[in-house]
DRENVO-547826 format. One record per atom (N, C-alpha, C): residue in one letter; x, y, z. Coordinates in steps of 0.2 Angstrom, whole numbers, padded with zeros to 4 digits, always signed. Atoms other than C-alpha are relative to their C-alpha. Last residue first. Example, Ala and Ser with C-alpha at 12.3 -4.5 7.8 and 13.67 -1.06 7.14 Angstrom:
<babas>
s-0004-0006-0001/s+0068-0005+0036/s-0004+0005+0003/a+0004-0006+0000/a+0062-0022+0039/a+0004+0006+0000/
</babas>
This chain:
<babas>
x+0002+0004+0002/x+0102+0040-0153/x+0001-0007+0003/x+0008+0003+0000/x+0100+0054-0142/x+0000-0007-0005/x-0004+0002-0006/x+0120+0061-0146/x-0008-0005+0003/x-0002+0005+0003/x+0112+0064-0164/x+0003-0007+0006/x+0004+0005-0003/x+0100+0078-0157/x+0005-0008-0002/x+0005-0001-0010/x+0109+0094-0158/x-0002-0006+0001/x-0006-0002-0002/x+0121+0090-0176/x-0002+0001+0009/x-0007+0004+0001/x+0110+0082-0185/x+0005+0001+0007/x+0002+0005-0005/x+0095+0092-0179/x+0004-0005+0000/x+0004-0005-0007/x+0103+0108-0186/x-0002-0005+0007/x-0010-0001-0001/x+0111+0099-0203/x-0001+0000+0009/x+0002+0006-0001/x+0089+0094-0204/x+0007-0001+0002/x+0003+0005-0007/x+0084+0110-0199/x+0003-0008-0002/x-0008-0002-0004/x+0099+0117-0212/x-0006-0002+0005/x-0006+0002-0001/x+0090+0107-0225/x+0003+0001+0005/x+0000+0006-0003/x+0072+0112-0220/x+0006-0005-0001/x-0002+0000-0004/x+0079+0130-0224/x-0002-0007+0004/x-0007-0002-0002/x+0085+0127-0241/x+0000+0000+0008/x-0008+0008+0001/x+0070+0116-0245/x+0004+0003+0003/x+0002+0005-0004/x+0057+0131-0239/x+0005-0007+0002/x-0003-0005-0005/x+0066+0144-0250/x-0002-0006+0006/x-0008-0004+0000/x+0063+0133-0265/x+0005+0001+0008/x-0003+0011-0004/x+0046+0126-0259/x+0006+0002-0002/x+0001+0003-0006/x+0043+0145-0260/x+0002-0004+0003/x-0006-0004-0004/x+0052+0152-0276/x-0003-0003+0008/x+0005-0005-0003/x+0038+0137-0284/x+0007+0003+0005/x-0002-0006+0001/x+0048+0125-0296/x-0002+0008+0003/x+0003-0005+0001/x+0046+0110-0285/x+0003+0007-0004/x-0001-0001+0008/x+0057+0096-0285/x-0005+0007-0004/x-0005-0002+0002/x+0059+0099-0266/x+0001-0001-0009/x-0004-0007-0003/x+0043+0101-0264/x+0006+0003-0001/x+0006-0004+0003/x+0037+0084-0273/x+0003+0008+0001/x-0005+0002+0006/x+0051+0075-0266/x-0004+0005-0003/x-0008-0003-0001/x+0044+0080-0248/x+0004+0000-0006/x+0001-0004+0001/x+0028+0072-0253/x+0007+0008+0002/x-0004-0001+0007/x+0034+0057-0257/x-0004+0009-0001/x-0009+0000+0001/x+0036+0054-0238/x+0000+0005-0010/x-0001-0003+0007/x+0017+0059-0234/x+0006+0000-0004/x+0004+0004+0004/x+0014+0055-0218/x+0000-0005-0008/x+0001+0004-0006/x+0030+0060-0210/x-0007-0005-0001/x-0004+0007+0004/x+0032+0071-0223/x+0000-0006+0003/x+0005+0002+0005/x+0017+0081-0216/x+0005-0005-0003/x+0005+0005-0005/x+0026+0085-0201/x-0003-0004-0005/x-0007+0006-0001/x+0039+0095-0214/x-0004-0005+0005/x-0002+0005+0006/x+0024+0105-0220/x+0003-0003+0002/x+0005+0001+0002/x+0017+0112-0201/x+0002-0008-0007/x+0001+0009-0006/x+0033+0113-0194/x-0004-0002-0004/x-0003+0004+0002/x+0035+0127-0210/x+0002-0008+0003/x+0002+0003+0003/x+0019+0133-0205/x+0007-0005-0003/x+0007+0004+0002/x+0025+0138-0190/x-0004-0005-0005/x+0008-0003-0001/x+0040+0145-0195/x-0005-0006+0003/x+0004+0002+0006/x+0057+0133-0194/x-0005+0004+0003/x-0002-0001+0007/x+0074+0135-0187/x-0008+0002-0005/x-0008-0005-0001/x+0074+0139-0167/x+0000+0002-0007/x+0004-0006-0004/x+0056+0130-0164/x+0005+0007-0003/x+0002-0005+0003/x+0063+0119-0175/x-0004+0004+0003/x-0004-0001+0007/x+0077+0113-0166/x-0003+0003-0003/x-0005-0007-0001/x+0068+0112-0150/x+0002+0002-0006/x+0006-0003+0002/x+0054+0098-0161/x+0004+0009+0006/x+0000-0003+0007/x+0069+0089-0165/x-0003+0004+0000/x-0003-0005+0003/x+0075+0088-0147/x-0001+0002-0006/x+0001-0005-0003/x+0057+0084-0140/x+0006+0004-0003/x+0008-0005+0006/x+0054+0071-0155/x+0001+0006+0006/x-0002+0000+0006/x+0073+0063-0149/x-0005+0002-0003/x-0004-0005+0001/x+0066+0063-0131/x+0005+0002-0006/x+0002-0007-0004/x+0051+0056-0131/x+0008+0004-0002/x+0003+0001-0008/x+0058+0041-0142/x-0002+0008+0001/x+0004-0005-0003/x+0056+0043-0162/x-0001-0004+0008/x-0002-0005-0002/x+0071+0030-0167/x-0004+0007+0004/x-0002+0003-0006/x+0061+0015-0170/x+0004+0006+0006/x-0006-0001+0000/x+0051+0024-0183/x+0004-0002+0006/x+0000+0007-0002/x+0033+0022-0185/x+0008+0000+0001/x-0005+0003+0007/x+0030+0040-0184/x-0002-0006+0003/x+0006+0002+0006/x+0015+0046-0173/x+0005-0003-0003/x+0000+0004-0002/x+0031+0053-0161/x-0007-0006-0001/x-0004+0004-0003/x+0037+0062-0171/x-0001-0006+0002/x-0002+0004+0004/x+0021+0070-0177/x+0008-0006+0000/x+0004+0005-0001/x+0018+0076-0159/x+0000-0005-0007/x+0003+0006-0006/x+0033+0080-0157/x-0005-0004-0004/x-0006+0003+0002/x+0035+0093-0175/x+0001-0007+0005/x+0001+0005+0005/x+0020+0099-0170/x+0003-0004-0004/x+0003-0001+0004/x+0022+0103-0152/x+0000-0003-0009/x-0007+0000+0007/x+0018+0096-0139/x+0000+0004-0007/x-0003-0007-0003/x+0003+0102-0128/x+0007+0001-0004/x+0004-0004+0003/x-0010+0090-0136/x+0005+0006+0002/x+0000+0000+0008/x+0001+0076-0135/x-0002+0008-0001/x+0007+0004+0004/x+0005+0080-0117/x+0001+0002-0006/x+0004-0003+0003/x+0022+0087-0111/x-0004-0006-0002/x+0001+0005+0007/x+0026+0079-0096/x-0006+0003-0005/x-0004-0002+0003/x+0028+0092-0081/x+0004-0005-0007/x+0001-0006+0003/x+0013+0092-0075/x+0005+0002-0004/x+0006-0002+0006/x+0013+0074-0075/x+0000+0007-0003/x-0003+0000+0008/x+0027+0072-0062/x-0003+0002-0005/x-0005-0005+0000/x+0021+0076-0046/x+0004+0003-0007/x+0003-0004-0004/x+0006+0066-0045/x+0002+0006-0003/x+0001+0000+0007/x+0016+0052-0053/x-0005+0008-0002/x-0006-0002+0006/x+0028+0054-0039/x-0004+0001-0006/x-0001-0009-0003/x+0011+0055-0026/x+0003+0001-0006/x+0003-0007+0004/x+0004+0039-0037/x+0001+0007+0003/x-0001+0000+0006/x+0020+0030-0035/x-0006+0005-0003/x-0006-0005+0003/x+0022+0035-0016/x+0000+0000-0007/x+0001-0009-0006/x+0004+0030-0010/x+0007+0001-0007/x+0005+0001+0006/x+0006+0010-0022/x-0001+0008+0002/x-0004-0001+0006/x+0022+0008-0013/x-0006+0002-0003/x-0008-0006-0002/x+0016+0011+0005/x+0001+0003-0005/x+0004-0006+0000/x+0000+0000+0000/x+0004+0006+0000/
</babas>
């Protein structure tokens, strides 16, 4: 009974400070959706640092979607639109970015 008190006190204590799906954000929450042996909690919290740092909003948004959507990344990057252009360039250097911050997590 002792143990089953201090686990839900810890658990109690802990939660608030476990981001929830709905609180993560969108780069996590699709991280951790993958099917990828690599997406743990904390390999979709440091990618999803990274793009806090590299990527707009919507730019989390499109890169999430590759995640669904793989061939749709190719699509972007073969795009002739100054957009998916400027977009490629910087989901490059998130990817140089995440390389380089989150690699020690594997």
């Amino acid at each position: 009974m002792k143990n089953i008190l201090c686990t839900l006190l810890a658990a109690a204590i802990l939660i608030p400070f476990l981001p929830s799906e709905t609180e993560a954000g969108t780069m996590t929450r699709a991280c951790l959706r993958s099917d990828r042996d690599g997406a743990t909690r904390s390999m979709c919290r440091c990618i999803q640092k990274v793009a806090n740092q590299s990527l707009s909003r919507s730019d989390q948004k499109l890169a999430a979607s590759f995640i669904k959507e793989p061939h749709k990344a190719q699509e972007i990057r073969q795009s002739d639109r100054r957009s998916h252009e400027t977009f490629w360039l910087r989901y490059k250097s998130f990817g140089n970015d995440v390389t380089a911050s989150c690699n020690h997590l594997r």
